[in-house]
Every structure is written in structure tokens, then in C-alpha cells.
C-alpha positions in Angstrom: -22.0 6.7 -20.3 -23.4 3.7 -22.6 -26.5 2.3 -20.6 -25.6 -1.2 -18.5 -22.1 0.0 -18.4 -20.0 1.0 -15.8 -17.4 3.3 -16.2 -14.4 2.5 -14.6 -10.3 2.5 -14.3 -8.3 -0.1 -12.7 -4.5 0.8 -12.7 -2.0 -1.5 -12.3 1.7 0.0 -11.9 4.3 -1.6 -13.8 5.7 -4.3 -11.7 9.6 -4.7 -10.8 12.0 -5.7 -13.3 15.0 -7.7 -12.4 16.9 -8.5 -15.6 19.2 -11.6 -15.5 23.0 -12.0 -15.5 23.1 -12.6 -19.4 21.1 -9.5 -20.2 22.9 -7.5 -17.0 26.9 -8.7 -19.2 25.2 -7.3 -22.3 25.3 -3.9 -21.3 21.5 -3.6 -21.3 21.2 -1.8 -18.2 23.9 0.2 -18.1 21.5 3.2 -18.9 19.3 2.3 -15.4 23.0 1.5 -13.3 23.5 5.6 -13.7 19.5 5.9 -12.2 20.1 3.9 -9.4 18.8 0.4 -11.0 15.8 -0.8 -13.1 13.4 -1.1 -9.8 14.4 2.3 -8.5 14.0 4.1 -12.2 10.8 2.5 -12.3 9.2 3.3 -8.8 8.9 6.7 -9.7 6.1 5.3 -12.6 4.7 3.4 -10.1 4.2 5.8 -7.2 2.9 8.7 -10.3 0.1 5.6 -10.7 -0.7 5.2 -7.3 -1.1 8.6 -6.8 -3.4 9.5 -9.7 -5.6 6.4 -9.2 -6.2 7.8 -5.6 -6.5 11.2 -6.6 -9.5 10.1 -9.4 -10.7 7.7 -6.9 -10.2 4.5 -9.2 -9.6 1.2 -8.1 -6.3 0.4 -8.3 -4.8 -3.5 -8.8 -0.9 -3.0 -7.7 0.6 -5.7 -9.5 3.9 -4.4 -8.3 3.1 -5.0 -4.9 0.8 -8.6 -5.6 4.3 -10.3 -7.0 6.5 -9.3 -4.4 4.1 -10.4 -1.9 4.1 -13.8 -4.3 7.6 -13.4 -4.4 7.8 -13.4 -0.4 5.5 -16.6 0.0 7.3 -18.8 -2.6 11.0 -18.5 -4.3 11.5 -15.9 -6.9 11.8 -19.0 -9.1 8.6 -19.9 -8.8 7.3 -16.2 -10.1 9.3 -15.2 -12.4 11.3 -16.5 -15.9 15.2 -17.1 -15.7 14.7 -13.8 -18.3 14.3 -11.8 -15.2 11.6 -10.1 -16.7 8.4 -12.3 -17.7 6.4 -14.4 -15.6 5.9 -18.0 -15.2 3.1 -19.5 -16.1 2.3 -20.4 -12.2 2.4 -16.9 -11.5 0.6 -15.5 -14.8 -2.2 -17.8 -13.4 -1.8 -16.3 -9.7 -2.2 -12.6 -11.4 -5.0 -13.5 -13.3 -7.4 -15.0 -10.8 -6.0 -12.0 -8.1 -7.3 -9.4 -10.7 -10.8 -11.3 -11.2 -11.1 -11.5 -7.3 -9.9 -7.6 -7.4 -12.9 -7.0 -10.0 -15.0 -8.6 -8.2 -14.2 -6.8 -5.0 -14.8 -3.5 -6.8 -17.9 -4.4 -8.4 -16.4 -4.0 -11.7 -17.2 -7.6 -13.3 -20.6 -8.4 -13.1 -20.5 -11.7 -15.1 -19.0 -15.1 -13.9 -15.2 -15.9 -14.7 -13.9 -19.5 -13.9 -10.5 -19.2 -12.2 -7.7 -19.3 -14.9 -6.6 -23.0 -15.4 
């Protein structure tokens, strides 16, 4: 341990990927389509993340479960890009100040942050 730090993890599963129309016609998920879907070939990341930050005790942001949360309270539209994939800026804003508050919570940022603008 270096002195004045604090040693910590804070996981943060992959979130959901939901790829739009013009990527879905260019056969770029036709690999996940045999899995079950994108979301469903990536839950099992996300629950191997959950479980090991519980097992090591480590704080643990789920940014997977933050956006559909954000997703519930406002239209999809309003979270994510027409790609499907990437954020908007409204929501890359809404992640970042989440994950200072969750630092916060977990005594892991000791210094001030302004809220993102």
C-alpha cells in the first residue's frame, strides 16, 4: 500500500447493448442472434462481475443497472445514441456525477469534484 492511498476496486459491468436497425441489416449481430441476443450474451459478463466484486468485497458501480433505471425515467432517446450503442451526452453527464456520488458514498474520493457540466 503507498501511504495516503486507499486501495480499492469499483467494478462496473458492461452495460446493455442494443445495436440499431442499420447495424442489425448489416449482419453484425448475427453471431449474438445464435446466443440469444447482444444483452443476453452479455449478462453472463455482467453477473461473473457482480459476483466477484461481492466475493472481494469491492464496491461495485452497476452501470448496467444505473441506465436502465435512466432508461425507465426518461425515453431510451434521451440515454442513448441512434447508434444503439454509445451514450448521449445527457446521459454521459448523468453517469458521471452517479459515479462521483457512488465514490463518495464509498469513501473512495476524498477530494472535491464539481458535478460534470
Amino acid at each position: 500500500m503507498i501511504a495516503g492511498v486507499i486501495q480499492a476496486l469499483a467494478f462496473l459491468p458492461i452495460p446493455f447493448i442494443h445495436f440499431s436497425p442499420r447495424v442489425r441489416q448489416n449482419g453484425a449481430t448475427s453471431y449474438y442472434k445464435k446466443l440469444g441476443g447482444t444483452d443476453k450474451f452479455v449478462e453472463g459478463y455482467r453477473k461473473k462481475t457482480r459476483e466477484v466484486a461481492k466475493r472481494l468485497g469491492c464496491p461495485l458501480f452497476d452501470l448496467d443497472q444505473f441506465l436502465r433505471k435512466q432508461i425507465q425515467k426518461k425515453k431510451k432517446e434521451g440515454i442513448m445514441n441512434k447508434d444503439g450503442v454509445h451514450l448521449t451526452p445527457e446521459a454521459n453527464k448523468l453517469v458521471a456525477d452517479a459515479m462521483v456520488d457512488f465514490l463518495k458514498a464509498n469513501k473512495l474520493l476524498q477530494s472535491k469534484i464539481p458535478p460534470a457540466n
